[in-house]
DRENPA-3360 file (N, C-alpha, C; in nm, 2 decimals, always signed):
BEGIN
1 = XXXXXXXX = +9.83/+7.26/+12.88/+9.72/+7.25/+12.79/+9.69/+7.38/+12.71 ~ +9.69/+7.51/+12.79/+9.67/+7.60/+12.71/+9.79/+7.69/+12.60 ~ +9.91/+7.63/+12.61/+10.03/+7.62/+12.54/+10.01/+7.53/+12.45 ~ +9.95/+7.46/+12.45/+9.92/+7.34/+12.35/+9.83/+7.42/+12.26 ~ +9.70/+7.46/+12.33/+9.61/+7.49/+12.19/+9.68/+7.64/+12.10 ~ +9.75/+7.71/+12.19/+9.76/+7.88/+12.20/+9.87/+7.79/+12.06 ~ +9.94/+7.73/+12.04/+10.04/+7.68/+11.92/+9.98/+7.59/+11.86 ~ +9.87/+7.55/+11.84/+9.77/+7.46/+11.70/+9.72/+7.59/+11.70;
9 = XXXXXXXX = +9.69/+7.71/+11.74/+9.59/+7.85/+11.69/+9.67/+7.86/+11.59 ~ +9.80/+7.89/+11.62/+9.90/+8.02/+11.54/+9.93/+7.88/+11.41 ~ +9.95/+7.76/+11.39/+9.98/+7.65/+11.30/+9.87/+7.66/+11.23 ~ +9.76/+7.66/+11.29/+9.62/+7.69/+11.20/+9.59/+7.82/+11.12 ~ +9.64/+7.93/+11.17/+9.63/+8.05/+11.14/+9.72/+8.07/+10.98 ~ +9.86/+8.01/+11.08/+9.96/+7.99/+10.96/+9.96/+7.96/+10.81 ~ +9.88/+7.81/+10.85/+9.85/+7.70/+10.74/+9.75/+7.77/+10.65 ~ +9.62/+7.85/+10.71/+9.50/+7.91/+10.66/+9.60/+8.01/+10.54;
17 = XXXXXXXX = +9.67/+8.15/+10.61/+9.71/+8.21/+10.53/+9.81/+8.18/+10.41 ~ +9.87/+8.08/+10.43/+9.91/+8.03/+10.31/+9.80/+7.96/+10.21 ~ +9.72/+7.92/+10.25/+9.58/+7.86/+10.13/+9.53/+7.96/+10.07 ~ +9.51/+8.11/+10.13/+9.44/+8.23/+10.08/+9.51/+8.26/+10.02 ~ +9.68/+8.32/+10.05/+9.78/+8.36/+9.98/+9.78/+8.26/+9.85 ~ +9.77/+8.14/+9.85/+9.76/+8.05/+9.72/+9.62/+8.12/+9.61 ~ +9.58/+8.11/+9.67/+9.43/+8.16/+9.63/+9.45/+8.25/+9.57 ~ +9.49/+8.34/+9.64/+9.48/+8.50/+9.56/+9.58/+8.49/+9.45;
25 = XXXXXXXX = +9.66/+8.43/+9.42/+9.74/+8.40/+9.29/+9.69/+8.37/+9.20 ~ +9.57/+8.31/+9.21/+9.53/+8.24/+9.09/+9.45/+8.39/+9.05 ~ +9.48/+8.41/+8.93/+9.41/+8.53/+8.85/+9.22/+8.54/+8.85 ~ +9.14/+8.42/+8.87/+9.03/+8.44/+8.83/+8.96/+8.42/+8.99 ~ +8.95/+8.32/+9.06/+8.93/+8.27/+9.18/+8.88/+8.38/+9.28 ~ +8.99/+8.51/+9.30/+8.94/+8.58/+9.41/+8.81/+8.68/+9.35 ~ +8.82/+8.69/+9.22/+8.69/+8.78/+9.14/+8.56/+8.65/+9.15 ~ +8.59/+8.54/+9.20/+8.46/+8.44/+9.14/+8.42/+8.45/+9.36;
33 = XXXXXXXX = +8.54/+8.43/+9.39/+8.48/+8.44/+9.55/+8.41/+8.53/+9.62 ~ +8.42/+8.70/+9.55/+8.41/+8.82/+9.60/+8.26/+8.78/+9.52 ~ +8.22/+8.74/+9.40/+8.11/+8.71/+9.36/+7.98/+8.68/+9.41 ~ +8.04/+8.53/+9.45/+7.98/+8.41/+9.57/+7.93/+8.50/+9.67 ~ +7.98/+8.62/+9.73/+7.97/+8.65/+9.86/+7.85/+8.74/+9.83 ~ +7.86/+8.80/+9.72/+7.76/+8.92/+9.69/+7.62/+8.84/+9.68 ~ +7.64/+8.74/+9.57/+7.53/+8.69/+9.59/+7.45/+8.58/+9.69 ~ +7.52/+8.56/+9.81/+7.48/+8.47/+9.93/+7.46/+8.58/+10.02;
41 = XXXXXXXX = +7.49/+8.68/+10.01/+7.42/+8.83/+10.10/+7.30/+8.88/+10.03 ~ +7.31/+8.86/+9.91/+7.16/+8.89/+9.81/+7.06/+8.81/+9.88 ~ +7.10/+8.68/+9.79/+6.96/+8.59/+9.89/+6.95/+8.58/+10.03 ~ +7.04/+8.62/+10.16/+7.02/+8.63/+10.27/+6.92/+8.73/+10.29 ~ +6.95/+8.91/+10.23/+6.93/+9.00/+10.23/+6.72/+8.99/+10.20 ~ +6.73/+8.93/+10.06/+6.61/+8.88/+10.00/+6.52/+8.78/+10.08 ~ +6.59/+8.70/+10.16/+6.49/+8.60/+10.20/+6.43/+8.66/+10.39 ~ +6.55/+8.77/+10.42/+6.51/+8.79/+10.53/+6.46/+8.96/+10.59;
49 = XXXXXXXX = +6.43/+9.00/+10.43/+6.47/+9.18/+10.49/+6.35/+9.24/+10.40 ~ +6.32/+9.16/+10.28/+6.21/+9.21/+10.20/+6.07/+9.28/+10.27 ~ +6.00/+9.19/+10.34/+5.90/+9.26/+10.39/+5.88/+9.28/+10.61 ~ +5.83/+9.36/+10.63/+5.84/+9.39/+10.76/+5.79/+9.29/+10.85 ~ +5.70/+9.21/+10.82/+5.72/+9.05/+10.90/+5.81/+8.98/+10.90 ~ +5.93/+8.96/+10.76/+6.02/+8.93/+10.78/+6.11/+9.02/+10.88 ~ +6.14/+9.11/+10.84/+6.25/+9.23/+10.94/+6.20/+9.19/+11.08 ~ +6.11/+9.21/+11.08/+6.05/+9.21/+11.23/+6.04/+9.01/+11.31;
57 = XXXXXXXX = +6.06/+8.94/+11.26/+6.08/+8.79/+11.32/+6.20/+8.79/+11.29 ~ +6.30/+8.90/+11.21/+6.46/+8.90/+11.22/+6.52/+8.91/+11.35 ~ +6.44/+9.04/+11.37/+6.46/+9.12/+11.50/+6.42/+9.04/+11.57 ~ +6.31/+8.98/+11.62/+6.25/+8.91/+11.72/+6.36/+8.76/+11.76 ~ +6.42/+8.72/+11.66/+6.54/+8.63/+11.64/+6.69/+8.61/+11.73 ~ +6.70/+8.75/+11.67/+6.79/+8.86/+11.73/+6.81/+8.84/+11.91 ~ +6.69/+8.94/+11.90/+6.64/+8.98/+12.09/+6.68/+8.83/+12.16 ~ +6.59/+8.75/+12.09/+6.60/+8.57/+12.17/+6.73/+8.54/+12.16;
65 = XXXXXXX = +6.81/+8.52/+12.09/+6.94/+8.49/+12.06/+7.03/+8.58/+12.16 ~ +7.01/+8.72/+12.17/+7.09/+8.79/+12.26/+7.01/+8.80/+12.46 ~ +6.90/+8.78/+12.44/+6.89/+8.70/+12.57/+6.91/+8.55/+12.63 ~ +6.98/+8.48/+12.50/+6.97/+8.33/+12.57/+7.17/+8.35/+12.62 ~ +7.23/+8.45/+12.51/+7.31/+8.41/+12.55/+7.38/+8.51/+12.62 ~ +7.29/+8.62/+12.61/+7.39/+8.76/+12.75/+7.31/+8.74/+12.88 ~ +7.21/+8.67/+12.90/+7.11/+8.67/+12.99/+7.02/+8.74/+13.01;
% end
């Protein structure tokens, strides 16, 4: 079983890098993706960091999140 998944990882891995490698060929694509990213960290950045009640139920988020799952 674990010979099973450990070879659908690397076929998956495979398959992925060839779709990026496609990707990055195309001349416009990787400048519109690097884009996308800036601005979905903007509004992340914006919706969760602007003011200190925000930062601070970030954090509070955080703490709960790393005690539910380190114990």
């Amino acid at each position: 079983k674990v010979v099973g998944i450990f070879a659908a990882v690397i076929v998956a891995q495979i398959l992925i890098k060839g779709i990026l490698d496609t990707i990055n060929l195309l001349p416009v694509v990787p400048g519109l993706l690097e884009l996308l990213g800036v601005v979905v960290v903007g509004q992340w950045s914006w919706k969760n960091l602007t003011t200190s009640d925000k930062r601070d139920a970030l954090v509070a988020r955080i703490q709960t999140l790393r005690k539910e799952y380190l114990g």
